[in-house]
N, CA, C and O of each residue as an XYZ file, in Angstrom:
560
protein
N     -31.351    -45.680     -7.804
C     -30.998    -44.670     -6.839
C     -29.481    -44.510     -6.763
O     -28.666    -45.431     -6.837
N     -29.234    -43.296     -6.617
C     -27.903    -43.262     -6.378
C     -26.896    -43.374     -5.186
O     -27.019    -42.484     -4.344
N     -25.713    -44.511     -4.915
C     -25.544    -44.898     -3.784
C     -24.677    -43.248     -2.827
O     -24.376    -42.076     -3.056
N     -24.640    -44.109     -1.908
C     -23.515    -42.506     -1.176
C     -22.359    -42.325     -1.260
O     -21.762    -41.306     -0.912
N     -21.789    -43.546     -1.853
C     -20.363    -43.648     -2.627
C     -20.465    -42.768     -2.853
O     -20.289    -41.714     -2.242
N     -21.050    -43.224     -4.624
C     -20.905    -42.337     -5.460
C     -21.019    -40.605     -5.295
O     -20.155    -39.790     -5.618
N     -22.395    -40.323     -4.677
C     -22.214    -39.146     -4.505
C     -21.301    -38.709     -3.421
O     -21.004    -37.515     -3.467
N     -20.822    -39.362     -2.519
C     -19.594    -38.793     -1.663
C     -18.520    -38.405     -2.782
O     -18.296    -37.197     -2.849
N     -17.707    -39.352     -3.815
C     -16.763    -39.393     -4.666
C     -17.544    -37.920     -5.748
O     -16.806    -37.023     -6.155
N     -18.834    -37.925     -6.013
C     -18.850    -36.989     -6.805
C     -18.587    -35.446     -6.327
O     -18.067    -34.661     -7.119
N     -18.919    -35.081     -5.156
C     -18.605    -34.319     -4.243
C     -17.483    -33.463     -4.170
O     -17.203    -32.273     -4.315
N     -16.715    -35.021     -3.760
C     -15.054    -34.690     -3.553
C     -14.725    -34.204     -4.974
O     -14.758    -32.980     -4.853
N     -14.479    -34.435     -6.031
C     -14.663    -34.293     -7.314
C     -14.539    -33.019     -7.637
O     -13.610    -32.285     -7.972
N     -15.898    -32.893     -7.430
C     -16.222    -30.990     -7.604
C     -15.834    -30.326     -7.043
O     -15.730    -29.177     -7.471
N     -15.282    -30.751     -5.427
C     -14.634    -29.389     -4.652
C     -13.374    -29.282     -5.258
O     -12.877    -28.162     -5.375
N     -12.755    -30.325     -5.679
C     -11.170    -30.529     -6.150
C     -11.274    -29.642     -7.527
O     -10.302    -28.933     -7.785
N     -12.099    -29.638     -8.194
C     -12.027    -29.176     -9.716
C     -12.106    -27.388     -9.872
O     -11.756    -26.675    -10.813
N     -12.700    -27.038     -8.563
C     -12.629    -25.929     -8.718
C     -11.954    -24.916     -7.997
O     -12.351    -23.800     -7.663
N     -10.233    -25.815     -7.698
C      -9.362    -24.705     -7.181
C      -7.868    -24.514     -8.048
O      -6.735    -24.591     -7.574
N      -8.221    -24.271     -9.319
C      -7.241    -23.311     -9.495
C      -8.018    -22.052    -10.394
O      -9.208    -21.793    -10.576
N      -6.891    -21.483    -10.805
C      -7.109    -20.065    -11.570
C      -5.737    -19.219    -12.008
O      -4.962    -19.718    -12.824
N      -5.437    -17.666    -11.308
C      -4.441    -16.764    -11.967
C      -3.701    -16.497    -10.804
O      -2.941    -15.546    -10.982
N      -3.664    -16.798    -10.108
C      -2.880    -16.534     -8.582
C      -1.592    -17.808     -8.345
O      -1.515    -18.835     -9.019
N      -1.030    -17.571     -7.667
C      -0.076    -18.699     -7.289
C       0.210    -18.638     -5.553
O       0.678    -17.685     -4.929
N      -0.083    -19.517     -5.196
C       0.553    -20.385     -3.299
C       1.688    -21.205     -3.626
O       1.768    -22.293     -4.196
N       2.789    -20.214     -2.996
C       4.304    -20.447     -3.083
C       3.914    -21.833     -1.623
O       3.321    -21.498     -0.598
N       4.390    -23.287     -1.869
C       4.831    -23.912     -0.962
C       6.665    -24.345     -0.938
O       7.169    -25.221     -1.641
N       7.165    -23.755     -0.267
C       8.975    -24.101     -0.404
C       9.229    -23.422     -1.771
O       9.277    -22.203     -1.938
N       9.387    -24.372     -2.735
C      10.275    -24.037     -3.913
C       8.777    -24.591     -5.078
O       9.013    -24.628     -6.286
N       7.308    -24.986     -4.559
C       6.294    -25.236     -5.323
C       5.645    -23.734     -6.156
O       6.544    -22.962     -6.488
N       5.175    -23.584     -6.271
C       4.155    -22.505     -6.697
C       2.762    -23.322     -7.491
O       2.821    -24.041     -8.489
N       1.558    -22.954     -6.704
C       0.326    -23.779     -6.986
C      -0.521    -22.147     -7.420
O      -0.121    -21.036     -7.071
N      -2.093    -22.530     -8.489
C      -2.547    -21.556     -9.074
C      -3.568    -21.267     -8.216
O      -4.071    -22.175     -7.555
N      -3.966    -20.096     -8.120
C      -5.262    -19.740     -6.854
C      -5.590    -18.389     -7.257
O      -4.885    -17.397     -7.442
N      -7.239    -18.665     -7.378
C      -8.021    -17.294     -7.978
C      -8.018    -15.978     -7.404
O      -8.263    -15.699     -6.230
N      -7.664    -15.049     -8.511
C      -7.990    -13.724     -8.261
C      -8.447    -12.879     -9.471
O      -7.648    -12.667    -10.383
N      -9.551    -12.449     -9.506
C     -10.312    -12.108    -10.717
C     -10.214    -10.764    -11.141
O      -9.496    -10.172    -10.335
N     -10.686     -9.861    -12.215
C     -11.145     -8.060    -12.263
C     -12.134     -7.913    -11.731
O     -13.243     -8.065    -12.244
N     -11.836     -7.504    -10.303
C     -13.205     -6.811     -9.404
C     -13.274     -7.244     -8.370
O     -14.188     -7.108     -7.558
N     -12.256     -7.853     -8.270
C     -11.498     -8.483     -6.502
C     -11.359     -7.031     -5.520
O     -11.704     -6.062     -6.195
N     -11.151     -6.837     -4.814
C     -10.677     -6.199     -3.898
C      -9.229     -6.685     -3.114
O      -9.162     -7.559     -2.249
N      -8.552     -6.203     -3.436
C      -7.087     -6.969     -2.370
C      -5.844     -5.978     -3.626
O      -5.982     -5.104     -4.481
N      -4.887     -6.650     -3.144
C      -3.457     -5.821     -2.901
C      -2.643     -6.701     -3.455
O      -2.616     -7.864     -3.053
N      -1.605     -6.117     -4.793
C      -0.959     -7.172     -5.486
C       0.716     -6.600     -4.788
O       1.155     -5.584     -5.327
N       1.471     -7.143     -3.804
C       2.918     -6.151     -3.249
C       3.624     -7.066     -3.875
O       3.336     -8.256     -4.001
N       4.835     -6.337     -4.387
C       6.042     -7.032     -4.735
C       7.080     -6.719     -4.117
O       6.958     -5.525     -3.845
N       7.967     -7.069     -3.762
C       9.358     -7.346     -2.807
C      10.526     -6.788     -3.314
O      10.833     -7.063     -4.474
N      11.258     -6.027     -2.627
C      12.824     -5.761     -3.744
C      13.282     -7.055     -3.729
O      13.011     -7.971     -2.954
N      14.109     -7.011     -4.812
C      15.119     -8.446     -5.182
C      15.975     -8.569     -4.391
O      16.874     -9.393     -4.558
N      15.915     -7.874     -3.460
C      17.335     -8.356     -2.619
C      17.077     -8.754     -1.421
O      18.046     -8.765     -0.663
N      16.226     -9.037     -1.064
C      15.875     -9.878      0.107
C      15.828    -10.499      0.604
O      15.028    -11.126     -0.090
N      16.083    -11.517      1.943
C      16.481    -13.062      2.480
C      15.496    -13.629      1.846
O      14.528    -13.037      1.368
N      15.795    -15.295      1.805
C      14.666    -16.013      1.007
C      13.754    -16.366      1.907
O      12.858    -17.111      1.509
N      13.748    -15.860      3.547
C      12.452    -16.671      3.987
C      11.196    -14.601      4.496
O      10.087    -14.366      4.977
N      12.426    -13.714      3.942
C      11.763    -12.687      3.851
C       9.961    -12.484      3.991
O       9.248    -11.959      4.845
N       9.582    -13.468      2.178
C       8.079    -12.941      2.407
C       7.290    -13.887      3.214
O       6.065    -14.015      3.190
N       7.889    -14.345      3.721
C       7.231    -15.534      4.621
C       6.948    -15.124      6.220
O       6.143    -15.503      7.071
N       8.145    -14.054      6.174
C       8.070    -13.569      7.633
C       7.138    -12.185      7.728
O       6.556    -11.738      8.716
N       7.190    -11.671      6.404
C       6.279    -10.627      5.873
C       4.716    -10.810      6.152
O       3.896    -10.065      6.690
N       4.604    -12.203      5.531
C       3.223    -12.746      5.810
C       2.548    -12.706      7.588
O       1.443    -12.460      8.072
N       3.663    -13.026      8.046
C       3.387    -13.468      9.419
C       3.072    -12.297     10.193
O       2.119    -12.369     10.969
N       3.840    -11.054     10.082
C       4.233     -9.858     10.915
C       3.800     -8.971     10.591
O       3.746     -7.998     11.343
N       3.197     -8.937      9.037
C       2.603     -7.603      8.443
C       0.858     -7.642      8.040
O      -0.047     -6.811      8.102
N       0.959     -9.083      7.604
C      -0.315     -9.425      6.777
C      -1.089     -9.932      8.140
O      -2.271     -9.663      8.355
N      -0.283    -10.682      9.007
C      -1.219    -11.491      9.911
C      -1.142    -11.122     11.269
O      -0.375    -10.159     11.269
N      -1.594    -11.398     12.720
C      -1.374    -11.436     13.494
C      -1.272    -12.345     14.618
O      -2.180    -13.153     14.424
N      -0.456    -12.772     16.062
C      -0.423    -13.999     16.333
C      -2.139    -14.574     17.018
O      -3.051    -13.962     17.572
N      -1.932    -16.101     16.604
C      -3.448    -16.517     16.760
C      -3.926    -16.485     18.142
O      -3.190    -17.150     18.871
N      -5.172    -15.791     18.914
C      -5.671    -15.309     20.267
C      -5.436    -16.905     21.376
O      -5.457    -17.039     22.599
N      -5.247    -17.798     20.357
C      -4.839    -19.293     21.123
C      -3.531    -19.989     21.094
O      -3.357    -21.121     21.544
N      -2.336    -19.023     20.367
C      -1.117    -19.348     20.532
C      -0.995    -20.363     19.512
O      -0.116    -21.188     19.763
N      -1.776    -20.582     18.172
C      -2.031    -21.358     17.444
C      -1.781    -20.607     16.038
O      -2.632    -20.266     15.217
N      -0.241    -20.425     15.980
C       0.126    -19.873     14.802
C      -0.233    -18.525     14.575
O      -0.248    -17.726     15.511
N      -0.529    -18.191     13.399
C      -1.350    -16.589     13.086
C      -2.846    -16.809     12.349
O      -3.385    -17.811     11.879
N      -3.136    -15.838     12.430
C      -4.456    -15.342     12.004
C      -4.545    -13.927     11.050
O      -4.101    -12.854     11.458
N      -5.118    -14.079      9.864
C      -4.929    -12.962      8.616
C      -5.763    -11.772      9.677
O      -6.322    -11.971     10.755
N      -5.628    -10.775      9.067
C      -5.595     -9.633     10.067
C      -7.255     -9.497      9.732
O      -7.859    -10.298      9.019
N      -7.644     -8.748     10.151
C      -9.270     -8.658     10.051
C      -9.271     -7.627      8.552
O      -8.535     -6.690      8.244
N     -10.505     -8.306      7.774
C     -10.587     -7.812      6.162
C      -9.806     -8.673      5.106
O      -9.736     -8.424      3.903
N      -9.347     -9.518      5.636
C      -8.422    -10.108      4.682
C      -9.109    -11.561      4.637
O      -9.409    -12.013      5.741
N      -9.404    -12.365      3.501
C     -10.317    -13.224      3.444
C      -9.285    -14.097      2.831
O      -9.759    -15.231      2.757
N      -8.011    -14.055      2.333
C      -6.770    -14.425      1.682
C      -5.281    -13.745      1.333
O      -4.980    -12.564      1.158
N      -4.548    -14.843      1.304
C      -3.208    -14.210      0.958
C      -2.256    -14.933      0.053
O      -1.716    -15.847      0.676
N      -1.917    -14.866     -1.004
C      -1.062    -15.980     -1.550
C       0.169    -15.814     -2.720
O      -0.061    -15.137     -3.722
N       0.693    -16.077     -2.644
C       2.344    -15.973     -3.652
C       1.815    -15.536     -4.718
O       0.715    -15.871     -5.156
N       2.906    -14.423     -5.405
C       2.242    -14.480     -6.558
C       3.959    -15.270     -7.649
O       5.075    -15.698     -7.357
N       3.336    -15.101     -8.608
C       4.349    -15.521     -9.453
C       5.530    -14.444     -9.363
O       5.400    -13.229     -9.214
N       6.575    -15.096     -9.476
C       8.366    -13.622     -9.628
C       7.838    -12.938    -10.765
O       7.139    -13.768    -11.346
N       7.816    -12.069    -11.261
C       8.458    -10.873    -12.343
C       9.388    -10.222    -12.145
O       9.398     -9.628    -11.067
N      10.517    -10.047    -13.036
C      11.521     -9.635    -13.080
C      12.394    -10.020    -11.804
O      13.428     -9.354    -11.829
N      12.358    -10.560    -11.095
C      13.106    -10.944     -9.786
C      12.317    -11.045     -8.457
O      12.641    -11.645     -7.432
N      11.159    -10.289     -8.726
C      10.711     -9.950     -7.830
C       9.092    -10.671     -7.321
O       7.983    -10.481     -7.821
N       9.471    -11.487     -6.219
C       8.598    -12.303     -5.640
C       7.485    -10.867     -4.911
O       7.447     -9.673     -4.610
N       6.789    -12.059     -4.959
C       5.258    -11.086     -4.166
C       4.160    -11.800     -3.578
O       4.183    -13.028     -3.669
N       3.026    -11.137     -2.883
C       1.916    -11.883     -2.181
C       0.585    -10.767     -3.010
O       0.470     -9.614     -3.425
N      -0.138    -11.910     -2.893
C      -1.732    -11.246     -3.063
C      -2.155    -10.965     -1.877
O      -1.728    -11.410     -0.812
N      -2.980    -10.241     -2.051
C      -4.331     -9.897      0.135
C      -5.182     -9.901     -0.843
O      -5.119     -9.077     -1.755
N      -6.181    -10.931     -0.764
C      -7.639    -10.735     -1.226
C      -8.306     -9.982      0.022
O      -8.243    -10.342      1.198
N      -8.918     -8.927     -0.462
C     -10.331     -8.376      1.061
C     -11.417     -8.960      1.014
O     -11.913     -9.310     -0.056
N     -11.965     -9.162      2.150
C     -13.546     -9.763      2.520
C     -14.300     -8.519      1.806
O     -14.106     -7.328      1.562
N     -15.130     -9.373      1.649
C     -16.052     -8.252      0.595
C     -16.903     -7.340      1.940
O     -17.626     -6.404      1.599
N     -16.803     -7.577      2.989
C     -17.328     -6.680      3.818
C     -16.209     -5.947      4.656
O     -16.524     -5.376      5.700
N     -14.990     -5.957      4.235
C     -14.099     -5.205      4.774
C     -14.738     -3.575      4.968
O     -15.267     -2.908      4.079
N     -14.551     -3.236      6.164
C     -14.374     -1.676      6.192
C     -13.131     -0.683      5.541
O     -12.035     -1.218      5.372
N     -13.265      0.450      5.254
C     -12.640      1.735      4.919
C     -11.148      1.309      5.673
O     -10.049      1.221      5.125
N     -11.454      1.101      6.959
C     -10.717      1.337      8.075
C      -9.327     -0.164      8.008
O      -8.108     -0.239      8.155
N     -10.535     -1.174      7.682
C      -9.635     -2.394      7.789
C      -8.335     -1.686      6.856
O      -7.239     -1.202      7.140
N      -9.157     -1.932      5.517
C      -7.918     -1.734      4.539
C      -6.964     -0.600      4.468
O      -5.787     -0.583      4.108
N      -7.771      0.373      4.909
C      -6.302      1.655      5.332
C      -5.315      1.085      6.353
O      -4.133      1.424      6.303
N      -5.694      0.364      7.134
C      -4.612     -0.340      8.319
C      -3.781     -1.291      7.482
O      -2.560     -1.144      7.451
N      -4.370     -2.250      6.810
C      -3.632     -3.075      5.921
C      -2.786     -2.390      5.452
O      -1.625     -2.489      5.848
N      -3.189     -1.421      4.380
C      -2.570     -0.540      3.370
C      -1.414      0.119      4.022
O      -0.377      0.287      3.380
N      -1.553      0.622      5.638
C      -0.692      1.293      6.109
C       0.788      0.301      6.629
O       1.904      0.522      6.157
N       0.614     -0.383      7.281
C       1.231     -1.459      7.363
C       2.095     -2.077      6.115
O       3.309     -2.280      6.143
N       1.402     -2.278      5.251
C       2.207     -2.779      4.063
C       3.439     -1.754      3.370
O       4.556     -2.002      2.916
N       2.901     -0.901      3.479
C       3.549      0.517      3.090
C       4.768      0.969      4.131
O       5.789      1.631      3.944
N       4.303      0.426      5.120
C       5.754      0.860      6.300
C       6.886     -0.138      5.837
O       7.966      0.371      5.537
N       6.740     -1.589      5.744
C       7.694     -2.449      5.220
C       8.789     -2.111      4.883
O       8.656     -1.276      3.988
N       9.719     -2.274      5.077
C      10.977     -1.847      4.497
C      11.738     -2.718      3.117
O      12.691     -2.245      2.497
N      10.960     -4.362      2.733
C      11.092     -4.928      1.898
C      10.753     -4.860      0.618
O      11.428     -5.340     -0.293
N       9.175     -3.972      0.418
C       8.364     -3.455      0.044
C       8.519     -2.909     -1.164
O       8.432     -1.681     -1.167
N       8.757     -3.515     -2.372
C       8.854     -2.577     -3.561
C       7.986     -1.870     -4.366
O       8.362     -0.731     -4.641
N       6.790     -2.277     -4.881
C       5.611     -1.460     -5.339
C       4.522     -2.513     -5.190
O       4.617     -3.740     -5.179
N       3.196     -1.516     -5.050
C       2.245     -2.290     -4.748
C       0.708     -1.966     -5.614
O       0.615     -0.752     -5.792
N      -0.160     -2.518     -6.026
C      -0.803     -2.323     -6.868
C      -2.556     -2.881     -6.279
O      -2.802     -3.739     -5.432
N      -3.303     -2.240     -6.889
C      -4.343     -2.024     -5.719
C      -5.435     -2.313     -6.511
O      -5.696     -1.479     -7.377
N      -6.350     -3.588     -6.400
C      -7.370     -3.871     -7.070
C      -7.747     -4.658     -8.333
O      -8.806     -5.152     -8.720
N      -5.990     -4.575     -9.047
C      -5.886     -5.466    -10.177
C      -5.585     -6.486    -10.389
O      -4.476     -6.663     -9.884
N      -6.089     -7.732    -11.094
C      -5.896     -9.103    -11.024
C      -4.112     -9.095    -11.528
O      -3.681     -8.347    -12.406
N      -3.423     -9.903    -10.900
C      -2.452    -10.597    -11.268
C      -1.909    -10.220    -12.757
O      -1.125     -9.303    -13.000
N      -2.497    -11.132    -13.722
C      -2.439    -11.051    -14.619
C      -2.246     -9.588    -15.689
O      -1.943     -9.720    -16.875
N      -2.469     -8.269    -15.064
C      -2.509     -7.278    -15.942
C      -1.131     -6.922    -15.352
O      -0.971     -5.725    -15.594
N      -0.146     -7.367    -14.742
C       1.100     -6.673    -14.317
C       1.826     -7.197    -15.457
O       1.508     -8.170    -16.141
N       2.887     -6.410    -15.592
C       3.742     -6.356    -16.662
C       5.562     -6.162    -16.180
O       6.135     -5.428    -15.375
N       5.962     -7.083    -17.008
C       7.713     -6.211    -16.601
C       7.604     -5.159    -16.325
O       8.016     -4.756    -15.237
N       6.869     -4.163    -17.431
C       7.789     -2.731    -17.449
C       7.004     -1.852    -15.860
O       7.239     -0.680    -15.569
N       6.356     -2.513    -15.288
C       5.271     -2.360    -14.444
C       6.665     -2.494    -12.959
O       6.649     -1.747    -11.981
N       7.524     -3.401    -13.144
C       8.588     -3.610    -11.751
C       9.914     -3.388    -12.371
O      10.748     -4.275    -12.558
N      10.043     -2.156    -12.671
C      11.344     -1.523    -13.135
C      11.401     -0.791    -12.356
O      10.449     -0.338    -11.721
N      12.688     -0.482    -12.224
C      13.407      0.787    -11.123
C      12.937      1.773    -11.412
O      13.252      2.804    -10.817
């Protein structure tokens, strides 16, 4: 029989093995890999280069999220099931918004609208994994 060690340790194991992928979670000066696939729903924004360095961080907080109903930090805005760093191109840092797959019309036009007011805001790309962006894709 198999003890509960083991299957506790096998467990842990498997949840650990299956978090990375094509995405990146900026921690400080880290960048860690985190999935986003073709046929995601969410929002790839990139940042002008000239921006303070705690910029997309405050971006996250004020645009993407809202404060938590218990004074307990923030909370991703409703439709948004994730959010996470993406890798720089050409200078230019950025965040993913994965959508809940039951997001409404409505959520994501609010998202969308919001993101778009930003004044940091350099181009934004809608539906495509990470991976298909290109330099010539964040040129002036």
């Amino acid at each position: 029989m198999i003890s509960k060690t083991f299957l506790i340790l096998f467990l842990l194991f498997m949840s650990l093995s299956f978090q990375s992928s094509s995405c990146y979670q900026e921690t400080g000066d880290r960048v860690t890999k985190i999935d986003l696939v073709e046929g995601d729903k969410g929002l790839l924004i990139y940042f002008k280069t000239n921006i303070p360095p705690n910029a997309p961080y405050e971006f996250e907080n004020t645009v993407l999220s809202e404060p938590h109903p218990e004074g307990k930090g923030f909370s991703s805005l409703p439709g948004i099931v994730e959010g996470f760093a993406l890798e720089p191109i050409s200078g230019h840092k950025g965040v993913a918004v994965k959508f809940r797959n039951d997001a409404t019309k409505k959520q994501i036009d609010d998202i969308k609208a919001r993101v778009n007011a930003s004044p940091i805001v350099f181009r934004i790309f809608e539906n495509i994994p990470p991976s298909r962006i290109k330099e010539t894709d964040l040129k002036d």
